[in-house]
N, C-alpha and C positions, 0 to 999 in steps of 0.2 A: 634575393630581392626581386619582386616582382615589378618592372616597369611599366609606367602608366603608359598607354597609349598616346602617341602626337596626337596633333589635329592632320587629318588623311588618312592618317594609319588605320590598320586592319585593327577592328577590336578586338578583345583578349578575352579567349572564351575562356567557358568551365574547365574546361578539360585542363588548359595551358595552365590553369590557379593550381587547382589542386593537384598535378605533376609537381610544379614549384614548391606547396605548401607540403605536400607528400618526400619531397629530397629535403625540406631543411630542417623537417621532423625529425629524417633520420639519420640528420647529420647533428642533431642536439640544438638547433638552434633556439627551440624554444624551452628547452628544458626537461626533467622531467618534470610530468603532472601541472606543466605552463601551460598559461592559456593561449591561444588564437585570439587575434583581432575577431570585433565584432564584425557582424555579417553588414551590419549598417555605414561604422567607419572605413570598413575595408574598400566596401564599394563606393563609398565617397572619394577616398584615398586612389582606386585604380580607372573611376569613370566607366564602370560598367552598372548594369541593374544589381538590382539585391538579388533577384532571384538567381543575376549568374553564380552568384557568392554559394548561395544554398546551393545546387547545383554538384558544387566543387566539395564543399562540405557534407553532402550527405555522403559522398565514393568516401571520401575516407574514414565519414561513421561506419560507411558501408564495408567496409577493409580493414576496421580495428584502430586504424590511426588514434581518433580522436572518441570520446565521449562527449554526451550531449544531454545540457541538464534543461529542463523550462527556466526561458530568463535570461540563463547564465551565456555567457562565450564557450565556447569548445574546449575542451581539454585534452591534452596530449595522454594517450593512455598510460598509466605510472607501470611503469616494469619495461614500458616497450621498446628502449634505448637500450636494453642489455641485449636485445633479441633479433634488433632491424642492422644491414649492414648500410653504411651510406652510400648514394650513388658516387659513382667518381665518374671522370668524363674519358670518354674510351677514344674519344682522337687523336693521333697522336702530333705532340706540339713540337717545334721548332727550335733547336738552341736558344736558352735564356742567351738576350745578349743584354751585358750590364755594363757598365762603365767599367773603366780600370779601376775606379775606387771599390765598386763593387767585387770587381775579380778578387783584387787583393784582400775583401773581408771575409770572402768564400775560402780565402786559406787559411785564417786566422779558427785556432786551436781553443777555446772556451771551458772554462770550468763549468760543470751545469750548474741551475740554478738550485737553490738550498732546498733540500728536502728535510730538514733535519725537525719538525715533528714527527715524525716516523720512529725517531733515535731518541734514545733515554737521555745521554746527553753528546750534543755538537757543538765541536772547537772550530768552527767556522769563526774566522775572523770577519768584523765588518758587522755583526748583528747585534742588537742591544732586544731587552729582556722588555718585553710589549708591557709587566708591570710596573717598569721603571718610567713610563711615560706620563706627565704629569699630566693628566688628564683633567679635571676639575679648571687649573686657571687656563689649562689650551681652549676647552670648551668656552669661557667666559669673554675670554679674548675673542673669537671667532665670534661671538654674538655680538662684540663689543664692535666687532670689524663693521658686521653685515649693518649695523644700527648706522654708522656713519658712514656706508658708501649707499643707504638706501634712495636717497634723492639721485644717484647719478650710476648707470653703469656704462661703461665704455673703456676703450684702448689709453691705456697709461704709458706712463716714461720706459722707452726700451730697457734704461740701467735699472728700476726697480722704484719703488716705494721711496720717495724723497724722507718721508719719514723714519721707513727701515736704514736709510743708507745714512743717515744722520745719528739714529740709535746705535751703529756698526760703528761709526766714526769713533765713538764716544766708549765701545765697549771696546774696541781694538787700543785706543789708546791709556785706558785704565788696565788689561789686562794683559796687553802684549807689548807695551811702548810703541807702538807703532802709529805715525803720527801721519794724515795724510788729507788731504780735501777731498769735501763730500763728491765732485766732479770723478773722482777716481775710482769710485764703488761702481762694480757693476753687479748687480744680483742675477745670480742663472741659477739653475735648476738643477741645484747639486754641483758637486767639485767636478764630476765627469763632462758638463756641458764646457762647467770651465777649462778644460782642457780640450773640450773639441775646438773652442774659439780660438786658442790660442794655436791648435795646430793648422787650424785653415787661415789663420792671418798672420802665422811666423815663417811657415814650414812650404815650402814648393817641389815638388815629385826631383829625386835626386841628391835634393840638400840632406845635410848629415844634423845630425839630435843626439847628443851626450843622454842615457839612463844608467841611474848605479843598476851594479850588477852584484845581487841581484836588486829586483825594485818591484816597484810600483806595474804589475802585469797591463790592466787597463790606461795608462799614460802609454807607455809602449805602442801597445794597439792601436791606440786614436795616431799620435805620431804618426806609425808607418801607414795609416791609412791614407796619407797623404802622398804617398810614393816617396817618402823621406826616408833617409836610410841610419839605423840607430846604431850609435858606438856605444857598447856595454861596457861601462866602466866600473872597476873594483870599488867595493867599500872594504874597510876596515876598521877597526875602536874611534878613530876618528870621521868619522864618514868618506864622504865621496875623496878618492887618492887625485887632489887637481893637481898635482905635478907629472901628471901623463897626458894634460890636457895641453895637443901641440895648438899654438896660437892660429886662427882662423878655420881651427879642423872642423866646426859645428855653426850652427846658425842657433841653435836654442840647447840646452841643459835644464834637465829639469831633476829637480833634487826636495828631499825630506831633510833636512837638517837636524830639526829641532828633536828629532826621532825620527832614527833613518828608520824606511822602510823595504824590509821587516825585520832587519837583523837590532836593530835598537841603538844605536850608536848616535852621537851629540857629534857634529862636525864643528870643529878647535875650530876658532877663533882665527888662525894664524890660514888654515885651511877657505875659510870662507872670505877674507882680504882674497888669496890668492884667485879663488874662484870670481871675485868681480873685477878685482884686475884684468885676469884673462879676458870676461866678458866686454869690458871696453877697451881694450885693445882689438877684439876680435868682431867688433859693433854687434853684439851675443847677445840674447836674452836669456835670462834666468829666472826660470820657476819656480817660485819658493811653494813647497804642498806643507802647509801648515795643520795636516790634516788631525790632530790629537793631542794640542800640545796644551791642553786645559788639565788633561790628568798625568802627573807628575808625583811621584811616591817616593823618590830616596834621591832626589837631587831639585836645583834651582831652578827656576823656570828659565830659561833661555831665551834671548830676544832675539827673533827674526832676522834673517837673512837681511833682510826689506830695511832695517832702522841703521843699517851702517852702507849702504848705495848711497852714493852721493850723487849719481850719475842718471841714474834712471833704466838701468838697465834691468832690473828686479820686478818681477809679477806676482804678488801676493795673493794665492789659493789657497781661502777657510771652506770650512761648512758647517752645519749643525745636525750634520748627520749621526756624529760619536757623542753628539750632546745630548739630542733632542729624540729624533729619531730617521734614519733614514729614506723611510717614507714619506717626510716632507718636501726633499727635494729641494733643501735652500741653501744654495752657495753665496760666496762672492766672490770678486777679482778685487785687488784692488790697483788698477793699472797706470803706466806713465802718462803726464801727461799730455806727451806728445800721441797717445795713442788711443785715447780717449774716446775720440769720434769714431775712429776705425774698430774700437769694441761696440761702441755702440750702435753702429749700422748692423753689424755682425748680429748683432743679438736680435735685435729688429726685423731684421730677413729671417732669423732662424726661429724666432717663434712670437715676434709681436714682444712680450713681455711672460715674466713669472708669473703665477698667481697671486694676483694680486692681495686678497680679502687672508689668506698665508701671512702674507709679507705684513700687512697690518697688524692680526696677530702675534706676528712674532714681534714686531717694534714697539706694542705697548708692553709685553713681557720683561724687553729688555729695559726701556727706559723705568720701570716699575721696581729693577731690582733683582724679578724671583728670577730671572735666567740665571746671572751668576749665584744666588742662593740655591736654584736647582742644582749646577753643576757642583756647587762645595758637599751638596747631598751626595752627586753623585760617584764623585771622588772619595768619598769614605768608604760609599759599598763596592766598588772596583778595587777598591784597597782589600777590604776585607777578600774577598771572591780573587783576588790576585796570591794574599799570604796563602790561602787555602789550594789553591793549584798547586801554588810552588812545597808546601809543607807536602802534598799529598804526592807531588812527584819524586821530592827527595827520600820520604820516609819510601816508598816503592821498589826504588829504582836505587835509591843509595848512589856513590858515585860512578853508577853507569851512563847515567844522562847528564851534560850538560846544557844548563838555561842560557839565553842571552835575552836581552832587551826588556828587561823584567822592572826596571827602575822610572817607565812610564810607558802612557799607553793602554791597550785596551789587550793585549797579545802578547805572548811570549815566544819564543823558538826552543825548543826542545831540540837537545841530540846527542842520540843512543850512541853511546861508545861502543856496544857490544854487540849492535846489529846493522850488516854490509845494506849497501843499499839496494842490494840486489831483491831485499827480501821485504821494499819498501810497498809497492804496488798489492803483495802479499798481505802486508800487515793492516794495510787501507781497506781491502776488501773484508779480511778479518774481522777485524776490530766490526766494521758494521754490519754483519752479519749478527754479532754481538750487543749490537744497538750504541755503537760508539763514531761517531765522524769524526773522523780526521785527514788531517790536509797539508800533504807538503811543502815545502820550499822547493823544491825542484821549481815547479810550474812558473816559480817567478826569475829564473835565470833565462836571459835570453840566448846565452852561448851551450854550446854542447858540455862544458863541465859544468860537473854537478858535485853537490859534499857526497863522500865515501860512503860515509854516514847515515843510515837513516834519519833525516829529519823533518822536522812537522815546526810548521808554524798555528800554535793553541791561544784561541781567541776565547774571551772568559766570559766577558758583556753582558751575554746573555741567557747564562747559567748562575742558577743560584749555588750556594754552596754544596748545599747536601748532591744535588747534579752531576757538579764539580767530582765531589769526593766519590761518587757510582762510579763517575765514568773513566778515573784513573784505576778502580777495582777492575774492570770490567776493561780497560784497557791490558792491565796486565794478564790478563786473560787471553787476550789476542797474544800477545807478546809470548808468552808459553805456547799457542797451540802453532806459531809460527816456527819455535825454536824445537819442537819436538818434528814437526814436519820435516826441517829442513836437515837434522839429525837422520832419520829412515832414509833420506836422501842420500 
């Protein structure tokens, strides 16, 4: 970026532009075959003459950077970013020094981000199929949005869209029994924002945080980035095991009930009494991650954690990231109300508000109807794309593999009876070599035990069937060229 000149200041010649102009070339700033600012706005923009502008621009027509057409703005030569190296700054700098929060984010361990157009097909969990996106009423709703906020733009309610939070009232309590005042919604920016609130206004550097184990990898991380220290605690058929939970041992638990996550498990009834007892005995809060419990395939929908608190100790995190699609960005909380204002400062400091002209969108959708007639669409073809994994695993694999969590959800857990786990890092690199992603459970245990087992948690969402059906061929394939390697060995 080139800074304008104060008033006193030395002015900024030709030479100082086209250095600047000449580094952000070839660092891609403007693209290939992008244009420069014009010679007229720039020098408006920097407070120098035009002529300094030309000046600056001809060295770099003069040097290949740019081309120059009558008329037009400059152009970035096309080809010349495979060929230019960028400058970097050759002084050398000073210990980063970051906060402790920071420190502690510099050791946290990251799955990279999804590459998985590259692959034929990716069991990445968390992604939905960019065709499944109802595009048509999203588009009409946003236009529908912009028409009614056109007389007014400005900073709105830090909890979100009094509209949207009214529509959420109304769909949480027809679809999940979950019955609560509008006062108690708070809208964030996806389920992860809602767990960063709740880690900076539950959680103080020290204090101790129940996660199943294994669980939810990004709750984890937000948690300890508090300086909070996590007790990994077992799941089992029943979910989270709360009879190892010593009374006052934690300040927050945070729990999937409705589908544990990842291994699939519905936490008993007699189990989740026991876990809010605990929590007001031990003045605890409780995170219910209600993150996918719309798609349900061979059993009854289950009611929230949240409908049998009588207490207030229960935090209800949705999204519409496994509905809609995760690039919206639209969570909720739905919080006590003793804590109400202290989310809503929270959110207020941390980003003003959600998107606003979003939140309207999605609130005429919802009160309209087509959100829950999107999601019954959507639940037939998860269905479909779920029988088709699981058929295509068994006919494979025969009873070499064992599934779990196949009875809702968007994911399954695979595991190979007949391959150690030693040969799992192998099979990962394999398989995508092959054009196949896959991705373990390991990464989501936070303790040093791990299953014996190779296992993979296979996310479907966003693979159509035939996809689906490649990529368990082509999985076995990995699976063979691993078992004859390890054989010569």
């Amino acid at each position: 970026m080139i800074r304008k000149a104060g008033a006193g200041a030395t002015r900024i010649s030709a030479r100082q532009i086209y250095e600047t102009l000449r580094d952000q070339i070839a660092a891609g700033v403007f693209g290939i075959d992008g244009q420069l600012p014009s010679s007229r706005s720039l020098a408006v923009e920097l407070g120098v003459s035009r002529t300094t502008i030309t000046v600056a621009y001809d060295q770099l027509l003069a040097e290949g950077f740019v081309a120059v057409r009558q008329g037009a703005r400059p152009r970035v030569v096309a080809g010349l970013l495979r060929h230019v190296t960028p400058v970097r700054a050759t002084r050398a700098r000073k210990a980063v020094q970051l906060s402790a929060y920071g420190k502690r984010l510099r050791r946290v361990a990251m799955a990279p981000d999804s590459d998985g157009g590259k692959l034929i097909a990716d069991f990445r969990y968390g992604e939905l199929a960019a065709g499944d996106f109802p595009q048509a009423i999203w588009r009409r709703a946003i236009h529908a949005a912009m028409a009614g906020r056109a007389d007014r733009l400005g900073y709105d309610d830090a909890c979100g869209s009094r509209r949207l939070r009214s529509a959420l009232q109304g769909y949480l309590w027809r679809a999940r029994g979950l019955r609560c005042d509008l006062e108690q919604i708070v809208v964030v920016n996806g389920s992860q924002q809602g767990l960063d609130l709740c880690a900076r206004l539950l959680l103080d550097a020290d204090d101790r945080f129940v996660v199943e184990e294994p669980g939810y990898a990004m709750a984890r991380h937000t948690f300890a980035g508090t300086g909070a220290v996590a007790i990994p605690t077992p799941v089992d058929d029943e979910g989270l095991v709360t009879d190892t939970l010593a009374p006052g041992a934690a300040r927050l638990v945070y729990v999937t009930p409705s589908h544990q996550f990842p291994l699939g498990s519905v936490m008993a009834v007699s189990r989740r009494r026991q876990l809010l007892e605990w929590a007001r005995r031990s003045n605890a809060h409780v995170i219910e991650d209600d993150y996918d419990s719309e798609f349900r395939y061979d059993i009854d929908p289950v009611p929230p954690l949240h409908t049998l608190d009588a207490y207030g100790h229960v935090i209800y995190l949705g999204t519409v990231s496994k509905t809609l699609s995760p690039t919206l960005r639209i969570g909720y909380l739905v919080v006590p109300h003793d804590m109400q204002v202290a989310f809503a400062m929270a959110k207020r400091l941390s980003d003003r508000h959600s998107a606003m002209l979003e939140q309207e969108a999605l609130a005429s959708i919802i009160e309209s109807g087509r959100y829950e007639s999107h999601i019954r669409k959507m639940r037939r073809l998860h269905r479909e794309r779920r029988e088709t994994l699981l058929a295509a695993l068994r006919l494979t694999f025969g009873d070499r593999v064992v599934i779990a969590g196949a009875d809702a959800g968007l994911h399954v857990v695979a595991r190979f009876l007949d391959l150690p786990r030693k040969l799992e890092a192998e099979l990962i690199d394999t398989a995508r070599r092959v054009g196949v992603g896959l991705h373990s459970v390991s990464d989501l245990y936070a303790a040093a035990v791990r299953p014996d087992r190779v296992t993979l948690i296979m996310g479907y969402a966003a693979l159509d069937t035939g996809r689906i059906e490649r990529g368990i061929h082509l999985l076995a394939d990995a699976v063979r060229l691993c078992r004859e390697r390890a054989k010569r060995r």
